[in-house]
C-alpha positions as CSV (number, residue, x, y, z in Angstrom):
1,X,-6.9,-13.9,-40.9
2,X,-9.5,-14.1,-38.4
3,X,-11.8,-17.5,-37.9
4,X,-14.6,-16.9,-34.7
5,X,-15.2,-19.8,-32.3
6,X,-17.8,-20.1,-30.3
7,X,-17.5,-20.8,-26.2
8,X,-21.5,-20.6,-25.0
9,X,-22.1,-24.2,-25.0
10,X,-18.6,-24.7,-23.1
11,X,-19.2,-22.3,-20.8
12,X,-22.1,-23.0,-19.7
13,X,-21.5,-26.8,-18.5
14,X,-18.5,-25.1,-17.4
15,X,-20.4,-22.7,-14.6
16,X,-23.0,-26.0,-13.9
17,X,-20.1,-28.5,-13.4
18,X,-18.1,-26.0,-11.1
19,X,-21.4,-24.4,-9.2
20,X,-19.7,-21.3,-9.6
21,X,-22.5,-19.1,-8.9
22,X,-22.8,-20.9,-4.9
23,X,-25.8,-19.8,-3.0
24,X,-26.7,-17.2,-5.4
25,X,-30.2,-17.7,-6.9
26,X,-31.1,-17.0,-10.3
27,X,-33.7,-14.4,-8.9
28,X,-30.5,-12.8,-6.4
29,X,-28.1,-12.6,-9.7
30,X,-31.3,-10.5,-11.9
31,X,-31.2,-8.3,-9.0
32,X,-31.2,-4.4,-10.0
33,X,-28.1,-2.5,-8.8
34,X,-29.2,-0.5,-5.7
35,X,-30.4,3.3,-5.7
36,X,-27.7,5.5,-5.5
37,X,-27.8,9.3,-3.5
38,X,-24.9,9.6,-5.9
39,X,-25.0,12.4,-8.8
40,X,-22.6,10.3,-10.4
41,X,-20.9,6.8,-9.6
42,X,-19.2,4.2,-11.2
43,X,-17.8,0.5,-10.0
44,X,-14.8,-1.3,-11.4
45,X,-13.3,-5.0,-11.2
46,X,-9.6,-3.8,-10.3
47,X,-8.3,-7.3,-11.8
48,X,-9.9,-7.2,-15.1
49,X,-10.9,-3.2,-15.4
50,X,-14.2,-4.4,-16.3
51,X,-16.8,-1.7,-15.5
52,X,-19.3,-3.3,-13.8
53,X,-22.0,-0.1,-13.2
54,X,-22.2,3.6,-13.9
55,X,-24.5,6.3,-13.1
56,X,-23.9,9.7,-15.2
57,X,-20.3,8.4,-15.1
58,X,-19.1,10.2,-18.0
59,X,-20.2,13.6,-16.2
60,X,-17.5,16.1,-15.8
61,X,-17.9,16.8,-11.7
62,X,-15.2,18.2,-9.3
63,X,-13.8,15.6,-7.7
64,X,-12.1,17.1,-4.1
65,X,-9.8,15.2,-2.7
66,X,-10.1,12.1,-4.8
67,X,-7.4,14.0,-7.2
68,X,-4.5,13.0,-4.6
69,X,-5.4,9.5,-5.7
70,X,-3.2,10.7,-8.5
71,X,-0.7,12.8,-6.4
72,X,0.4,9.4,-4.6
73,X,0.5,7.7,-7.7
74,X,2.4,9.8,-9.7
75,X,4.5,10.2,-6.5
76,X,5.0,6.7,-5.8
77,X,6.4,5.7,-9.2
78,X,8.6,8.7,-9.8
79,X,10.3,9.6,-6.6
80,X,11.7,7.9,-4.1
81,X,10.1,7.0,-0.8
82,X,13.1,7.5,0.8
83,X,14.1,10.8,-0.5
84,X,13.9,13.5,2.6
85,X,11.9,16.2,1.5
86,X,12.1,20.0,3.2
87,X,9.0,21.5,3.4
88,X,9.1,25.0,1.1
89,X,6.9,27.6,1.9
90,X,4.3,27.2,-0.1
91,X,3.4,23.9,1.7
92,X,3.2,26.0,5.3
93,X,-0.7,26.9,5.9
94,X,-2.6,25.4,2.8
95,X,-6.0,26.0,3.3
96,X,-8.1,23.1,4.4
97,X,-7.3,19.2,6.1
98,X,-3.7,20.0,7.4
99,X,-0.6,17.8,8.6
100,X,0.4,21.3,9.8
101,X,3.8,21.4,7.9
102,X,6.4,23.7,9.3
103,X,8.9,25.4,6.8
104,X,12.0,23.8,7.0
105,X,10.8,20.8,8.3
106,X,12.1,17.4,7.3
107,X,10.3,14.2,6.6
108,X,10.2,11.5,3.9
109,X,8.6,11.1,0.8
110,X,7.1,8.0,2.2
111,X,6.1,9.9,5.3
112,X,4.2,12.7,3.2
113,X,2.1,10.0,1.6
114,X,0.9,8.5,4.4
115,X,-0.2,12.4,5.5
116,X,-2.2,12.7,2.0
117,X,-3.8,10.0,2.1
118,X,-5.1,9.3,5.5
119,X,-5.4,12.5,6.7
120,X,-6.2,14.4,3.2
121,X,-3.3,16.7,3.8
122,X,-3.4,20.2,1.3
123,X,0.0,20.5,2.8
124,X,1.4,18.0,1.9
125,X,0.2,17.4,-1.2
126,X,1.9,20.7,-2.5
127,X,5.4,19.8,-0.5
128,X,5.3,16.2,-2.6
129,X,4.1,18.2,-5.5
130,X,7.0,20.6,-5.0
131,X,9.5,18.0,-4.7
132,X,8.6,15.7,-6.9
133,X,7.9,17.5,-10.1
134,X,10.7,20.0,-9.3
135,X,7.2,22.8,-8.4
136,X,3.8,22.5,-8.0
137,X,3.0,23.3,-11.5
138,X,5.4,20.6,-13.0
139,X,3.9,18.4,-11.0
140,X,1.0,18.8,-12.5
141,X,1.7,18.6,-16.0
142,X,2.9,15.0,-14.6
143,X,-0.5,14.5,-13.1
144,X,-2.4,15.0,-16.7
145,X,0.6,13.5,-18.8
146,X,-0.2,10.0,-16.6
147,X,-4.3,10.9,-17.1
148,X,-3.9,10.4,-20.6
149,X,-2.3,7.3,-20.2
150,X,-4.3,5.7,-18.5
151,X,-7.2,6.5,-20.9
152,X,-8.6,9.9,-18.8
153,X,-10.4,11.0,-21.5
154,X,-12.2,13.3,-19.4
155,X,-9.9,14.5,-16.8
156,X,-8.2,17.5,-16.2
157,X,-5.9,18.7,-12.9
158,X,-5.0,22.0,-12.2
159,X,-3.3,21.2,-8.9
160,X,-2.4,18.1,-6.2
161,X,-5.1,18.3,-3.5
162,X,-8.8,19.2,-5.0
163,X,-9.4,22.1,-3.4
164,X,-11.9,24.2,-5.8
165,X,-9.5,25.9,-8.2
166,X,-11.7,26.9,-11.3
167,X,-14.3,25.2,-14.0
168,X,-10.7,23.8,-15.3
169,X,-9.9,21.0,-12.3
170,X,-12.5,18.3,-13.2
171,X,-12.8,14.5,-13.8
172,X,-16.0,11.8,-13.9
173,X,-16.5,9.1,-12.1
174,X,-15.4,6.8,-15.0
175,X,-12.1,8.1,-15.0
176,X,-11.7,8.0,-11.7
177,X,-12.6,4.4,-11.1
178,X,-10.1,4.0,-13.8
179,X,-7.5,5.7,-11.7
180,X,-8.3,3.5,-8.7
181,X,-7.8,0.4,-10.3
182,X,-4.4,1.6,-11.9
183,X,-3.4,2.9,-8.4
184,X,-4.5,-0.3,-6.5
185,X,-2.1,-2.1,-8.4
186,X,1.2,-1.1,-6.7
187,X,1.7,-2.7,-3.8
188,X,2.9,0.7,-2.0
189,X,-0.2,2.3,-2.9
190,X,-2.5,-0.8,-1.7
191,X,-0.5,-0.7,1.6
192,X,-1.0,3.3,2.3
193,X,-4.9,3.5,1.6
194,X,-5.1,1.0,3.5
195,X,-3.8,1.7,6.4
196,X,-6.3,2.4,9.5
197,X,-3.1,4.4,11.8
198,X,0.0,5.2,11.2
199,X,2.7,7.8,12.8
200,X,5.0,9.7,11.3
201,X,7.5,12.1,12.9
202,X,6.6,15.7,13.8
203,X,10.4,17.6,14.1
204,X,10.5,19.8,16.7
205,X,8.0,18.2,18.7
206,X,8.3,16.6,21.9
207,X,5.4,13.6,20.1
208,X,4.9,12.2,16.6
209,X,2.1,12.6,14.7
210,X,-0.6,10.1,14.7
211,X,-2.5,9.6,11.3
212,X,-5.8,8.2,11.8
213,X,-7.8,7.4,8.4
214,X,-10.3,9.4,7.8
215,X,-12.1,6.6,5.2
216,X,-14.7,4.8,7.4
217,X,-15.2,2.3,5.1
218,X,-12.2,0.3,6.3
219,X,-13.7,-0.5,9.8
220,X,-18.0,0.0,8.2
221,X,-17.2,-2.8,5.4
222,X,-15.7,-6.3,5.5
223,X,-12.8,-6.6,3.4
224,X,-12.2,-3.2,2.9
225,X,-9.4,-1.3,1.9
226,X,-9.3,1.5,0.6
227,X,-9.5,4.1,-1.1
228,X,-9.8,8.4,-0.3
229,X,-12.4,10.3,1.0
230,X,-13.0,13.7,-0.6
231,X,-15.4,17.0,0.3
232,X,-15.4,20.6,-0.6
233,X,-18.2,23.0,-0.2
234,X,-18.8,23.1,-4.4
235,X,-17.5,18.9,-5.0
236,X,-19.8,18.0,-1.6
237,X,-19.5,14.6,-0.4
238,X,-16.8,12.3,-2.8
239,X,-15.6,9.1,-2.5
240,X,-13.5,6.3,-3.6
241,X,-13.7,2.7,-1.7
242,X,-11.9,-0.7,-2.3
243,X,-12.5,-4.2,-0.9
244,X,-11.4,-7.5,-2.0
245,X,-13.6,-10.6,-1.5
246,X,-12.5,-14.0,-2.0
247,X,-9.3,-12.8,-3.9
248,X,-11.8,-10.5,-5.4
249,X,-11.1,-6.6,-5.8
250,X,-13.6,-4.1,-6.3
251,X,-13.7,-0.5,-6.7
252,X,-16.4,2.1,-6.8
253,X,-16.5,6.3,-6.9
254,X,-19.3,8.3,-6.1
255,X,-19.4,12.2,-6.7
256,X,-22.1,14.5,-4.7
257,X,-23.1,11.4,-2.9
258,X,-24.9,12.7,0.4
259,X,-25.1,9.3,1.7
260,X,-21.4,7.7,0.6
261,X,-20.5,5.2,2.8
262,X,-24.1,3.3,2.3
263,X,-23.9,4.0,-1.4
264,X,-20.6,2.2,-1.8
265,X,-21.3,-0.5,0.6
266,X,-24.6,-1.4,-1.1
267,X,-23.4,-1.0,-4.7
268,X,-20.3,-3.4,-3.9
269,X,-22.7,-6.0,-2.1
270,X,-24.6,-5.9,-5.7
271,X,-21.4,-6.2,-7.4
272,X,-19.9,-9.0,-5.8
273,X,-23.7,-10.8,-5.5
274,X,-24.1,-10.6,-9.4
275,X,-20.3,-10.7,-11.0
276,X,-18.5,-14.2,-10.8
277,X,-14.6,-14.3,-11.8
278,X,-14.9,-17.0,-15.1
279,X,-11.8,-18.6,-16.4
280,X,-12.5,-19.0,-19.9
281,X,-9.1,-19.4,-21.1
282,X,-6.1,-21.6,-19.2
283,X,-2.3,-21.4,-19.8
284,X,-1.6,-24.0,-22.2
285,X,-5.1,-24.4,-23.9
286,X,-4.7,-25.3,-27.3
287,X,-6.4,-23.5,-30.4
288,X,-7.8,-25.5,-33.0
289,X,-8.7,-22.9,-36.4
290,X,-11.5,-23.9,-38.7
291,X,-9.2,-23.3,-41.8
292,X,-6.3,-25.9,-41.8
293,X,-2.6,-24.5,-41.4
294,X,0.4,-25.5,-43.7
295,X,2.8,-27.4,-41.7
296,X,4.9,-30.5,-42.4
297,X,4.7,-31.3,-38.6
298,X,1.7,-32.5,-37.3
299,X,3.1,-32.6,-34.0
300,X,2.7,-28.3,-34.0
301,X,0.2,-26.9,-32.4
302,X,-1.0,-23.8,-31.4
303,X,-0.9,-22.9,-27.3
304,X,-2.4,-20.0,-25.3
305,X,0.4,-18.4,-23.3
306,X,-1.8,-17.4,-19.9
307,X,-5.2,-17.6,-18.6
308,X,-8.0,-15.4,-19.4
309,X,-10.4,-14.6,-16.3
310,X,-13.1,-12.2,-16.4
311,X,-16.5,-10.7,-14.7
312,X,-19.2,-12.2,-15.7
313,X,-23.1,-12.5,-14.6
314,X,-24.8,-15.5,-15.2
315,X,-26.6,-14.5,-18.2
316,X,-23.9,-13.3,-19.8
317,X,-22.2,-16.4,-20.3
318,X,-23.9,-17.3,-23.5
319,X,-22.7,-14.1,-25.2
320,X,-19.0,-15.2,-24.8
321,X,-17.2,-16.0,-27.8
322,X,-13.7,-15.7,-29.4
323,X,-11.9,-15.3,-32.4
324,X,-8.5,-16.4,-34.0
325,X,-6.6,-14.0,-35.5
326,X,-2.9,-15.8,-36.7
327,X,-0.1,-13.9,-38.6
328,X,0.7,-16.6,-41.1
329,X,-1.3,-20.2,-41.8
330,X,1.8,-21.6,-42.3
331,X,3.7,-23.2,-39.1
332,X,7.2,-25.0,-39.0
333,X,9.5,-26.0,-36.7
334,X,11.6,-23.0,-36.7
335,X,8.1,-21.3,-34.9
336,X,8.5,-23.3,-31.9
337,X,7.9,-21.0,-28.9
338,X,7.5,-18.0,-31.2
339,X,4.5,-15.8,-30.9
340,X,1.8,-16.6,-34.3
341,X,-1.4,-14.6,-33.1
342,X,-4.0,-14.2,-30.6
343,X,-6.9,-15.9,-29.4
344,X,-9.2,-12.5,-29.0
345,X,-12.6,-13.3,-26.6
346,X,-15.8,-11.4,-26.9
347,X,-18.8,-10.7,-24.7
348,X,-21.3,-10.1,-27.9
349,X,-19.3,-7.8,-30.1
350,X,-16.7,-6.2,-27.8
351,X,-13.6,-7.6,-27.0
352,X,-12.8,-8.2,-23.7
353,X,-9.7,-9.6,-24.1
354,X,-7.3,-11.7,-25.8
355,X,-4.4,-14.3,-25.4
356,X,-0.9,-14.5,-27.1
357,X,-0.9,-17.7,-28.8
358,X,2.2,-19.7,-29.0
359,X,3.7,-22.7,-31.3
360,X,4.4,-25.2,-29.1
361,X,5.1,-29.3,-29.5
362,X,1.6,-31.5,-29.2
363,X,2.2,-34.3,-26.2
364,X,1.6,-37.3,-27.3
365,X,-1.8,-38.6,-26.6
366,X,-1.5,-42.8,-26.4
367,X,1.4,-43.4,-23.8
368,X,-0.1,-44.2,-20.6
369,X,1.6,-41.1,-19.2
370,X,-1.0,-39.8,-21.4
371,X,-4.0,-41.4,-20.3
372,X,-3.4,-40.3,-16.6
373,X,-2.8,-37.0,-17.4
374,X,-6.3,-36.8,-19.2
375,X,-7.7,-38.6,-16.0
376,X,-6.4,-36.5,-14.0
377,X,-7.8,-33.0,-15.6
378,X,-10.6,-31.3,-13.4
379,X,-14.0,-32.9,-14.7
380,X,-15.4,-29.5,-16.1
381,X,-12.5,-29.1,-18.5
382,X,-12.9,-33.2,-20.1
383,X,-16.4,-31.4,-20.6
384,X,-15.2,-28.6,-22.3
385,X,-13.2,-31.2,-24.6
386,X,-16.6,-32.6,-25.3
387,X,-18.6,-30.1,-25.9
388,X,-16.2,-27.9,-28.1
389,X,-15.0,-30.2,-30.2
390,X,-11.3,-29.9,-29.3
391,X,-11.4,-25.2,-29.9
392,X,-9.8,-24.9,-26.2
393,X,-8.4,-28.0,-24.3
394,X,-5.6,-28.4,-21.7
């Protein structure tokens, strides 16, 4: 069954109690999003995955160097950074950005990473493609086989570095912003893109190599870091930025953008200005249905298992609602600390979310213990008590 619950009023007192919005005005947060040189763009909030702004996003573009965004990944999480890879032939004298690979040389996996991604390596894009998917062309079925799971819809590789292949290598910016935020979840990807130097031995040379990142964005833009610059002479100017703000990630990719690093650094300004991180759900809220459940304890009740923060903008947060959705009515003690059903939360009529609901043991509420505990809560959430009626309550 499903019952809906309504959260406006709660939220509302919530974001007045808590100031959440700061400084921003109410005229600052109905800004417009900037202009964009971009043919296409799009913006993500890594944490959530909420899309935040697109601009043609769904169009199929080439994407240039962007794609070894999905070489490291696919890289990272099925080889081994340590592995010592030997360059094959194939890697020596890719066309375009170079490590200049010899044949035969030895590095690491790890090594080879830091290569693509801060210096857009061709070269060694195909020697981690080589090595990891056992040849370039295995590799790459691995590159579309982990595009369709993250949701690519849209997205097709045809090799590991971008360079113009044929109509067939294509994404959008969509998809792509997708792949950033899936990327900039491993810690080992975070660390590589961004990384402003790094060097990485060069055998059979009396110095090592010194990888300086091409992205400007981490020195042009506070709190920056990452993601991959990209350019051919049919993708032009491509791009794919990260900064986090106040604990705060964002992420935004622009395709034929003439004027990148302004595009990114304005349309992240706007998202951070206008988007505010709202927890609407806490660990250990409890969920009060409409319709009454069977039980011969009244002492069971029904407990959200995490917390539920999203994106919002300030006039969003009357939209927000949720729903109940339980697999049986009927609750006994058998249940306790066994999953019965969600608590799914809407922003008008698309879910953006929901939380595993749990049986759990009610506290009692007339012991002294009891009363401190309920002084103690933060102010906004007694509100929220109030103001719901008991739906969500710590």
């Amino acid at each position: 069954m499903i019952f809906r619950k309504h959260l406006s009023r709660v939220l509302v007192v919530f974001l007045l109690c808590q100031g959440l919005w700061g400084a921003v005005s109410p005229a600052a947060a109905a800004n417009q999003p900037p202009h964009l040189s971009a043919e296409a763009a799009a913006m993500i909030d890594v944490q959530s995955g909420r899309i935040l702004y697109e601009k043609d996003a769904d169009k199929k573009m080439r994407i240039a160097s962007l794609t070894k965004i999905m070489t490291a990944i696919v890289a990272i999480e099925s080889g081994d950074l340590n592995d010592v890879v030997i360059v094959p032939d194939i890697a020596v004298g890719v066309e375009g950005s170079s490590i200049f690979l010899k044949k035969g040389e030895r590095l690491t996996l790890e090594e080879l990473l830091y290569g693509l991604m801060l210096r857009s390596g061709n070269d060694a894009a195909v020697a981690i493609a080589n090595h990891v998917g056992g040849s370039v062309e295995g590799f790459v079925y691995m590159m579309n086989e982990k595009a369709a799971m993250i949701g690519m819809t849209r997205t097709h590789f045809m090799n590991p570095h971008g360079l113009d292949d044929s109509n067939q290598h294509y994404s959008t910016a969509s998809d792509m912003v997708k792949l950033s935020a899936y990327a900039l979840k491993n810690p080992v990807f975070q660390k590589i893109v961004a990384t402003k130097l790094k060097t990485i031995s060069w055998e059979g040379e009396e110095w090592s190599r010194r990888l300086q990142n091409k992205n400007k964005m981490l020195t042009l833009y506070k709190g920056a870091d990452g993601i991959k610059t990209g350019y051919t002479r049919l993708a032009k100017r491509c791009l794919a930025s990260s900064a986090t703000r106040d604990g705060r990630q964002l992420a935004v990719v622009t395709l034929n953008a003439p004027d990148d690093w302004n595009d990114s650094m304005n349309l992240m300004n706007w998202g951070f200005q206008n988007f505010q991180p709202v927890k609407i759900v806490h660990k250990g809220d409890t969920v009060e249905p409409e319709v009454s459940l069977e039980t011969e304890d009244d002492n069971l009740i029904l407990a959200s298992s995490s917390e539920f923060v999203y994106p919002l903008k300030e006039e969003e947060v009357a939209s927000v609602s949720s729903r109940v959705y339980l697999f049986t009515r009927h609750l006994d003690r058998r249940m306790l600390n066994q999953h019965a059903g969600f608590l799914q939360i809407y922003l008008g009529s698309q879910m953006i979310g929901r939380v595993p609901l749990f049986v759990q043991e009610a506290i009692p509420t007339m012991t002294a213990g009891s009363a401190a505990h309920q002084a103690a809560k933060p102010y906004w959430q007694r509100v929220w008590q109030l103001m719901a009626g008991g739906l969500l309550h710590a």
